[in-house]
Each structure stands twice: as C-alpha cells, then as structure tokens.
LUMVOFI-297608 format. One record per residue: x, y, z of N, C-alpha, C, CB in turn; residue in one letter. Coordinates in steps of 0.2 Angstrom, whole numbers, plus 2048, in hexadecimal, padded with zeros to 3 digits. Glycine has a CB too. Layout:
// LUMVOFI-297608
XYZXYZXYZXYZA/...
END
This chain:
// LUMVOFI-297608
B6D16D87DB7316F879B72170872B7916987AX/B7617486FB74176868B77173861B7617D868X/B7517385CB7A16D85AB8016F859B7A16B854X/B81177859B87179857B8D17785EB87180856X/B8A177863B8F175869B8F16F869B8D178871X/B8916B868B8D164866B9015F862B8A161867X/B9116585DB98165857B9E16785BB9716A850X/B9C16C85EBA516F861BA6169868BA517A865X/BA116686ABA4162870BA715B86BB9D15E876X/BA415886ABA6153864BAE155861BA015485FX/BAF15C85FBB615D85CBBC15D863BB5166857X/BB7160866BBB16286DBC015B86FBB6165873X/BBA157871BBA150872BC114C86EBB214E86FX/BC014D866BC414B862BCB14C862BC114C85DX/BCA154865BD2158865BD415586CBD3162865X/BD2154871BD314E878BD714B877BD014987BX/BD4145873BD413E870BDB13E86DBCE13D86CX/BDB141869BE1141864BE6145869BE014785BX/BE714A86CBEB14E86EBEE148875BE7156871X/BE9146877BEB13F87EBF113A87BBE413A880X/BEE138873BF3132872BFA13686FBEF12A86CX/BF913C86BC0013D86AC0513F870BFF144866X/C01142875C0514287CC0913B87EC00145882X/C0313787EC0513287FC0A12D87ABFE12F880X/C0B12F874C1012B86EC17130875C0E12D861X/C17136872C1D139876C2013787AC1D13E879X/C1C135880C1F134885C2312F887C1B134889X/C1E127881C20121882C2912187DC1811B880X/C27125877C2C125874C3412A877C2A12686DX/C3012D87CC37131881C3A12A885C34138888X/C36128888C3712288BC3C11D88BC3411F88AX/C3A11B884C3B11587DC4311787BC35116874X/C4311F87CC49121879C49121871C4E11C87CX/C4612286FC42122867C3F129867C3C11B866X/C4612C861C4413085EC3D132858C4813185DX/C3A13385CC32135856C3213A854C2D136857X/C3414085AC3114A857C3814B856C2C15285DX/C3715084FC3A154851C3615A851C3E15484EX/C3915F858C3316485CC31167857C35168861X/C3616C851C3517084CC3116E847C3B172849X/C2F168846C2D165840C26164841C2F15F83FX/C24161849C1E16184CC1A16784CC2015F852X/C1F16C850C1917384FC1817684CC18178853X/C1A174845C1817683DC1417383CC1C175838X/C1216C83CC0D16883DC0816C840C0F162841X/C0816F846C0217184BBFF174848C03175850X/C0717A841C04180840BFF18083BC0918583EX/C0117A834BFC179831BF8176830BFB17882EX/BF6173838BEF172839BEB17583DBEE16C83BX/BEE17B83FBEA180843BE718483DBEE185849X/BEB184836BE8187830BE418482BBED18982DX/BE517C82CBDD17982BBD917882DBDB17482AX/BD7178835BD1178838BCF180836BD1176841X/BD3185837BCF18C836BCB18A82DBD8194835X/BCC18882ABC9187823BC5185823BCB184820X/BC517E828BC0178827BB917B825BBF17482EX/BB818182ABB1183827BAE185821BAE18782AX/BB3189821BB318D818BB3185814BBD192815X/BB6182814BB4179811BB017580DBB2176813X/BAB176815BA8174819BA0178813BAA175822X/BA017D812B9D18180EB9B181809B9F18580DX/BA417E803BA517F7FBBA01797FBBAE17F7F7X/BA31727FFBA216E7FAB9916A7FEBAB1687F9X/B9516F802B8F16E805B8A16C7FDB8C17580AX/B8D1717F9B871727F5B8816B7F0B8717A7F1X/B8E16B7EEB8E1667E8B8A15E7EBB981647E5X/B8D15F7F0B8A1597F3B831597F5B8E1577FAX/B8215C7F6B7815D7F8B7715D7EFB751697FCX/B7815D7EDB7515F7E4B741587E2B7D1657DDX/B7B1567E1B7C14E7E0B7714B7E5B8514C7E3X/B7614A7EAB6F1477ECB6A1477ECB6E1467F1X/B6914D7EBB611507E9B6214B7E1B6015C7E7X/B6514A7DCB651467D8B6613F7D9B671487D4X/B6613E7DBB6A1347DFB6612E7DAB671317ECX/B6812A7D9B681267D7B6411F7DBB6D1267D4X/B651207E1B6311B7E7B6211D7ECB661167E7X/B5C11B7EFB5F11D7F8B6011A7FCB5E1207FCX/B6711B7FDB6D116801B6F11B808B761167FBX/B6A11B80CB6811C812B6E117818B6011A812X/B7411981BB76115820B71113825B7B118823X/B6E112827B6811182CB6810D82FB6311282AX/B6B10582AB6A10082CB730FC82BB620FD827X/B750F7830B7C0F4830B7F0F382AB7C0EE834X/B780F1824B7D0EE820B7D0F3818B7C0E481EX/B780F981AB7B0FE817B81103818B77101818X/B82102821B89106824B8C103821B8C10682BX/B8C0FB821B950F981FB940F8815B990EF823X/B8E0FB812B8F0FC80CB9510280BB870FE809X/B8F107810B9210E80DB9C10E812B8B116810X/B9E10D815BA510A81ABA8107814BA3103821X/BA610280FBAB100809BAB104806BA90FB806X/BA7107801BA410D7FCBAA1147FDB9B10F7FFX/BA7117805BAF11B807BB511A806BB111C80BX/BB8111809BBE110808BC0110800BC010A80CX/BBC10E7FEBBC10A7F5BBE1137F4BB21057F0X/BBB1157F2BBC11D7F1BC21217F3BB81207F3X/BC111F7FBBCA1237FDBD11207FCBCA126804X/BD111A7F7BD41167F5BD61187EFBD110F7F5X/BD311B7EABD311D7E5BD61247E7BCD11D7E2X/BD01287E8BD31307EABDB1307EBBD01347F3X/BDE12B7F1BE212C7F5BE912A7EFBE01297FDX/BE61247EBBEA1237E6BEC1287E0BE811D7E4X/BE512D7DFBE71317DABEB1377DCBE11347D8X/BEC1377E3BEE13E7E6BF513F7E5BED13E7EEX/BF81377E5BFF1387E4C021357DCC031337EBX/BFD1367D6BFE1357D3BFE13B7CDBFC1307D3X/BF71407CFBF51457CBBF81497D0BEE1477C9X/BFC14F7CCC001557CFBFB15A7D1C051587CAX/BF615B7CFBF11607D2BEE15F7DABEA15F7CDX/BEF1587D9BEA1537DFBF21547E3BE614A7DDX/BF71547E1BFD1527E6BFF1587E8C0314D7E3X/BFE15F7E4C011627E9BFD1667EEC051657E6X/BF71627F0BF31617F7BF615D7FCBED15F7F7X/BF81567F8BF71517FEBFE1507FEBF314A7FDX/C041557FDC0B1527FDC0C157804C111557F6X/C0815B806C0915F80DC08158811C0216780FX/C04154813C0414F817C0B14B817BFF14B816X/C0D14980FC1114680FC1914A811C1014480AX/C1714E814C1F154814C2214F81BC1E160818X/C1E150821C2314F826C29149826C1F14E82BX/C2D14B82AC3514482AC3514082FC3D14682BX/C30142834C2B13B838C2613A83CC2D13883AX/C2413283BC1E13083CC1D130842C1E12B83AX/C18132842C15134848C0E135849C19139849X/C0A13684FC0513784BC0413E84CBFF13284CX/C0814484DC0614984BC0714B844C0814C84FX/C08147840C0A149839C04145836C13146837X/BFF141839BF9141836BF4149836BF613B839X/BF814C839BF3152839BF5158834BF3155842X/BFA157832BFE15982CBFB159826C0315582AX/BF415D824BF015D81EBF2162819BEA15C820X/BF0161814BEE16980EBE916C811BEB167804X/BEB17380EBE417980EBE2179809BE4181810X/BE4174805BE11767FDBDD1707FABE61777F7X/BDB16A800BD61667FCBD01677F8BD4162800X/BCF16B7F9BC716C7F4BCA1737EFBBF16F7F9X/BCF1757F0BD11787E9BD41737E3BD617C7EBX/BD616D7E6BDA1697E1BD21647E0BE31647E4X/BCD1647E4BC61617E2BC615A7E5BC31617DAX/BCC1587ECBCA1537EDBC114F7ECBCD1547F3X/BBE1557F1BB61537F2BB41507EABB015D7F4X/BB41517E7BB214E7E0BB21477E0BB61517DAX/BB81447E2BB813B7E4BB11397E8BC11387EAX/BAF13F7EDBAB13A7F0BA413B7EFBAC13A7F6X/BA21417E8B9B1447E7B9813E7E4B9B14A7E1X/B9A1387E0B971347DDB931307E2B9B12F7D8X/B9512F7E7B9312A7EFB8A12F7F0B9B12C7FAX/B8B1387EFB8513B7F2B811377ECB851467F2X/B831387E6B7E1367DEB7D1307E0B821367D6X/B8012A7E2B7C1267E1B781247E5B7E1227DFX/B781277EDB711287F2B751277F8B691217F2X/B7A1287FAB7D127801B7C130804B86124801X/B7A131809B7613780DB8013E80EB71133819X/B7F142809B8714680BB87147813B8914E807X/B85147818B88145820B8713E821B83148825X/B8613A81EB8A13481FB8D131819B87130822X/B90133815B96133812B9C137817B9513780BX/B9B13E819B9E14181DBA113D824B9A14581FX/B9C13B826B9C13682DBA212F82BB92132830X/BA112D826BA5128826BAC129823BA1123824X/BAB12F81FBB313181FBB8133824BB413681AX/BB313882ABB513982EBB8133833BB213D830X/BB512D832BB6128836BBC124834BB1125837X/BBC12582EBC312382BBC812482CBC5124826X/BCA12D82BBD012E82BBD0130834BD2134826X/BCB12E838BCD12C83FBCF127841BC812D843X/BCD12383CBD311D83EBD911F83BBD011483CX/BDA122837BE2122834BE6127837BE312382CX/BE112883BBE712D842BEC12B845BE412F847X/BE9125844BEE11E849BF2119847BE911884CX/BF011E840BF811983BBFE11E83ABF6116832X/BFC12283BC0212783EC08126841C0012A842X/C0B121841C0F11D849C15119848C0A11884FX/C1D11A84AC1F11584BC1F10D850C2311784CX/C1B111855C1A10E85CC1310885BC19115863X/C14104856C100FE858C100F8857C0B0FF856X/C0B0F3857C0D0EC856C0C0E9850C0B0E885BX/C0D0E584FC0A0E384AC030DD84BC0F0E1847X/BFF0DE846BFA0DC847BF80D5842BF50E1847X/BFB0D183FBF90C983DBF60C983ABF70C4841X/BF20C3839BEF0C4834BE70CC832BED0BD836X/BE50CF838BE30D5836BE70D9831BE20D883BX/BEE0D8830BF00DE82ABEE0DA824BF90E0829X/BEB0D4823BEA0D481BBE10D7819BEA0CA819X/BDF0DB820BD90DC81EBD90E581FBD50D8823X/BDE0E8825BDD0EF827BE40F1824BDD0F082FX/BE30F9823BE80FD825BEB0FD82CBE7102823X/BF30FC82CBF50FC833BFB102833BF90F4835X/BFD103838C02108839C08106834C0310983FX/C0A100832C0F0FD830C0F0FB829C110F9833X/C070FB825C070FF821C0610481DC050FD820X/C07108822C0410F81FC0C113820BFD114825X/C1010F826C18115826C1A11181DC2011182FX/C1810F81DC1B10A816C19110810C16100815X/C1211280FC0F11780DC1311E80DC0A117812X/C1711E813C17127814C20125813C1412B81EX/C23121810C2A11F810C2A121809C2C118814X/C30127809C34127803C381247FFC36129803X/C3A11D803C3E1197FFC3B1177F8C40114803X/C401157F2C3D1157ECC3710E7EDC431167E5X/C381087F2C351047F1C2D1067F5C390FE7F3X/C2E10A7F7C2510C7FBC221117F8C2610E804X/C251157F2C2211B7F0C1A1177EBC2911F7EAX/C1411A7EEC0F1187EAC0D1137ECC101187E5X/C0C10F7F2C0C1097F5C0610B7FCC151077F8X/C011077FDBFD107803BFA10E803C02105809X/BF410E7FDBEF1157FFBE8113801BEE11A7FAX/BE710D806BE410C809BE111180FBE510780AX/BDA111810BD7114817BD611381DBD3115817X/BD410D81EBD2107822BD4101821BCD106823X/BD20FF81CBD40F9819BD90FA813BCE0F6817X/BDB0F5814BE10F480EBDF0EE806BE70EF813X/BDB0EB808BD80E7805BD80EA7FEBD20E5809X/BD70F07FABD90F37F4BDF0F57F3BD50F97F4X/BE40F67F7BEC0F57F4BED0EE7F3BF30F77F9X/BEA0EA7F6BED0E27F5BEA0DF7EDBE80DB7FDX/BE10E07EEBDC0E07E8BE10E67E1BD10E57ECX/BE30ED7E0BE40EE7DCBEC0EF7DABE10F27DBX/BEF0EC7DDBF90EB7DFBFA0F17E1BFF0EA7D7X/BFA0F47E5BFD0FA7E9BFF0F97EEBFB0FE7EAX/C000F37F1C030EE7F8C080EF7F9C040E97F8X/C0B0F27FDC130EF800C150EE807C180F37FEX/C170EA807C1A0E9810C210ED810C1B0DF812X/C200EE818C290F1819C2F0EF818C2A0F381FX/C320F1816C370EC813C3C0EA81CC3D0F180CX/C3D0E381BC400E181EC470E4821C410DC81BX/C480E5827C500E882AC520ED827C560E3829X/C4D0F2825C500F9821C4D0FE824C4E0F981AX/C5010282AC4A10982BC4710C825C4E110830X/C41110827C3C11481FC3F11B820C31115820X/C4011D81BC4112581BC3C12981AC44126816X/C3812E81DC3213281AC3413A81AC2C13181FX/C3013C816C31142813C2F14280CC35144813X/C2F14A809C3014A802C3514B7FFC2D14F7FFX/C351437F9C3B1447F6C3E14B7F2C3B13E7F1X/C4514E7F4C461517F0C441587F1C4314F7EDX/C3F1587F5C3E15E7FCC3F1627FEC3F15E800X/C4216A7FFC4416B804C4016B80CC46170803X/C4616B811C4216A819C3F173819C4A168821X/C3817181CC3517A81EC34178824C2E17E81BX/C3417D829C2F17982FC2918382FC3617683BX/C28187828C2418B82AC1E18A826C28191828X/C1A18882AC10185828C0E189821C0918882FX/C1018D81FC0D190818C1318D813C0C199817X/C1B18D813C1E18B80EC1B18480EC2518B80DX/C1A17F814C19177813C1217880FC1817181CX/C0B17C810C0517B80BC0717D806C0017E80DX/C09181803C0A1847FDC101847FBC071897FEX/C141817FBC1C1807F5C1B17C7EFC2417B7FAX/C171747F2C151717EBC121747E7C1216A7EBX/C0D17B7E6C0917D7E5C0D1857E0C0417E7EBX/C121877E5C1718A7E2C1A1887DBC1B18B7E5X/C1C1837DCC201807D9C1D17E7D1C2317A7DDX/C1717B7D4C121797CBC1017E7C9C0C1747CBX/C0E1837CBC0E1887C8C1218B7C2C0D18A7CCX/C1A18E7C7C1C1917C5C2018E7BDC1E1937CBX/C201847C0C201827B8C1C1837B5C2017C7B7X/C131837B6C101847AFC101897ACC091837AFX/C1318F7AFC151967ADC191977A9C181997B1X/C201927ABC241917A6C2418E79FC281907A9X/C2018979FC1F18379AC1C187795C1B17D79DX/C2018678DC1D189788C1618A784C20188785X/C13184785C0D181780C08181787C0E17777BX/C0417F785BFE17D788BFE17878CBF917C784X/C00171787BFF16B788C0316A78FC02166780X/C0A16D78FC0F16D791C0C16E799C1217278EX/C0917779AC051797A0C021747A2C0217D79FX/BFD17079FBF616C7A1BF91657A4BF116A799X/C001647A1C0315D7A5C0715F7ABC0915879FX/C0B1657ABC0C1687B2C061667B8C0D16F7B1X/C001697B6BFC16B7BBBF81647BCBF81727B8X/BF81607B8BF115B7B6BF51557B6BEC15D7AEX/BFC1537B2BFF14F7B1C0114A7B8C041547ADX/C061437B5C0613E7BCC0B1437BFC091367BBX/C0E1417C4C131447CAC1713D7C9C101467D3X/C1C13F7C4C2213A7BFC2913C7C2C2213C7B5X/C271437C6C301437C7C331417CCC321497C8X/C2C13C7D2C2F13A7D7C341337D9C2B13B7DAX/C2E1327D0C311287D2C3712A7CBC2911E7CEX/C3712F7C9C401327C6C471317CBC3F13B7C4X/C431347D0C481377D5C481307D8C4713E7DBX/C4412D7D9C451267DEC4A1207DAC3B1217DDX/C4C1217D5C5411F7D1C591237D2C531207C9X/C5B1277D4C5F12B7D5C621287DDC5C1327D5X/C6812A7DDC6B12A7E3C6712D7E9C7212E7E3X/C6812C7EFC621317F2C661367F6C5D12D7F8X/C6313E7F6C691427F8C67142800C6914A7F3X/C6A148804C6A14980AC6314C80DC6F14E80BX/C5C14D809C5914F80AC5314980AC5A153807X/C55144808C4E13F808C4813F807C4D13D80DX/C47144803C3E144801C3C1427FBC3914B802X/C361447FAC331407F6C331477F2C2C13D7F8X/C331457EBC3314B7E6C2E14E7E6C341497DFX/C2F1557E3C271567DFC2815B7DBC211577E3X/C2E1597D7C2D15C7D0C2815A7CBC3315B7CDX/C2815F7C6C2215D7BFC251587BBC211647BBX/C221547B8C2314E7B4C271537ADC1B14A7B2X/C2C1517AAC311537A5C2D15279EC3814E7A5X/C2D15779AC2C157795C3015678FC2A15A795X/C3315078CC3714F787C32152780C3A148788X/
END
C-alpha cells in the first residue's frame, strides 16, 4: 500500500468514526426526546466542513515550509521516540493550544477565524466540525513554529495536535456524564459547553485541549453554572445557515470597519485590537438573538 492510500484509509477510517458517534448522539437524543439539531444548522455545518477538508491540502503546503526551516534550525533534538518525550511533547501542545486558543478569542484577527466554530446554537458534536477556512491566513500555524525551533520533528507536532483536537471531538455534546474527580485534570464535555456558552458568565472561560489544568493554573476556569441552561452562539449575531456568510461575515465586518476608520492607529486596532465588543454586549440586556458579539472594539 502506498503512503498516499494509507493516508486516505486512515482519513477514511476517521470520517467512520466520527460519522458513527454523531449518528449515534442523534439517535439516542431522538430517543431522550432532547432536542440537539437543528436540521438547517447541521447541514451548514456539513457545508463548511466539506469546504475545509477541500483546503486542508492547500494548508497543508503554506505552512510545510515554515516548519521544515524552523527545524533545520532547532535548538534541541526533541525526538518523540521515547514515552517520556511523547508526554514531553503532549504537554508542550496542550501548553501552546492553551494559549493559541486563548488568543483566538481575544485578538480580532485570530477571532475572526475562530468565531465560525463558535457560530453554531447547538452542541452537538457536529458543530465540532464547524471550523474557519482562514486559519493560516490569520497565522494560527505560527503558535506552534517555536515547538519545530526548539527540536520537536513538524510530523509529530502534527500527530499530536491531531490527537488533541480528536479528543475534543467528544466535547462536543450535551449527552454525558460527569466525570469526578478526572475534571480537575481533563477537559470534559461540561467544560467545554461552558466554553461555547454565551452567557456573560462563560464568555472567555475554559480554552483548554485536553487538559484543563492551564485554565485552572492561569484563572480561565469555570464551572457551569448551577440550574441555568447555557446559551450558544454568537453574541449579537445574525442566524445564517449559508457556509460562506458563516466563514466569512466576521471577516466582512472587520474589514469593512478598518475601511471606515479614519487614522491608521484606528485601522490597526480594528484588525489587530482585543475583541471588546463582546464582553460590552455581555452587560446589555440580551436580545432575541443570543450570540456572541463581534463587533470592533470602540474608539473613544
């Protein structure tokens, strides 16, 4: 077998896997009598991830080289090869996508990639498949170039991100239990709806990967609030269910502000600036729409 077919079995395999337990969340929550899809919302979902796997390669391309460059200069070599290099480099990714994932909803450049995940109004796990087409436009890959520099091999940097966000496929979900004392150490599903909940007490809360153990270590913790369903979406929002307005509206939008904005300084905080208008709106009454803002920070 060739490697290229034993990359496409492997994906094939993966799309199974995932396609089996979503079937499977459906059924049990038809069952349960518990509303999870809505149908329109879902196959929007389908549509923009049938428009990121078409990318993935084009990707898969831009960001080969930076990462090959960066290792040809490495600073160590940090070879996974051995158990307690795996779980060197296993911390190393989460510590990193702890950061990334925290910068994403704080820098407007970075968010208006990662606000497409954050669109759907519910959890589910087909709404983990709800990604941007513009991660490496907004340069996510850059969080993880320092890992090639300091000697970790870029296919396994690769391998273990991929393994990450495979487990956060599974946090996707209303339908689970809770797990005890393991949530002071993992990400669970019931931290992560906490995560994807627009209420003003969960906004910016739980950007863990696996582990949680970095929201707890840098205060970005929160548990679900007691006797209160979560709300999800983008504050402030409108509802699309058409796959190009969900990728590209936050992208419209900052633009067309730095267009407008007179000075420079002005432009550079639109584009580059925190994403201020959401925990604005999170003081506000909440209207009929329930999402999560993503207006440009105000310039007084």
């Amino acid at each position: 077998m060739s490697p290229l077919d034993s990359v496409a079995s492997v994906r094939f395999g993966v799309l199974t896997v995932a396609a089996s337990f979503m079937l499977l969340e459906y059924l049990i929550g038809r069952l349960a009598h518990h509303d999870l899809h809505d149908m329109r919302e879902t196959a929007a979902t389908f549509g923009v991830a049938a428009g990121h796997s078409l990318i993935r390669g084009l990707e898969a391309a831009i960001v080969a080289l930076p990462f090959m460059l960066a290792y040809e200069h490495r600073i160590f070599d940090l070879g996974a090869g051995t158990p307690a290099r795996a779980m060197l480099l296993f911390f190393a990714v989460d510590f990193v996508y702890y950061w990334h994932h925290r910068a994403s909803h704080h820098i407007r450049w970075l968010w208006a990639t990662h606000s497409v995940h954050h669109s759907p109004r519910r959890m589910n796990l087909t709404a983990a498949l709800r990604l941007g087409w513009t991660a490496n436009i907004s340069g996510h890959f850059l969080f993880y170039l320092p890992l090639a520099f300091l000697g970790f091999h870029p296919f396994a940097i690769v391998a273990a991100l991929a393994a990450n966000l495979a487990y956060q496929f599974f946090l996707h979900t209303e339908l689970s239990p809770r797990f005890g004392p393991l949530e002071w150490i993992l990400n669970t599903p019931t931290h992560h709806r906490v995560h994807h909940a627009s209420d003003a007490e969960c906004l910016d809360k739980n950007f863990g990967g696996t582990l949680i153990l970095f929201d707890r270590l840098f205060g970005t913790f929160a548990e679900a609030p007691e006797g209160k369903p979560l709300t999800y979406g983008l504050r402030g929002g409108s509802q699309s269910h058409h796959p190009l307005r969900i990728v590209f509206s936050e992208w419209r939008a900052m633009v067309r502000e730095a267009r407008e904005a007179p000075k420079f300084r002005q432009k550079f905080t639109v584009l580059f600036g925190p994403v201020t208008g959401r925990k604005a709106a999170a003081a506000r009454p909440r209207s009929s729409e329930n999402g999560r803002t993503i207006e440009a920070p105000s310039e007084g």
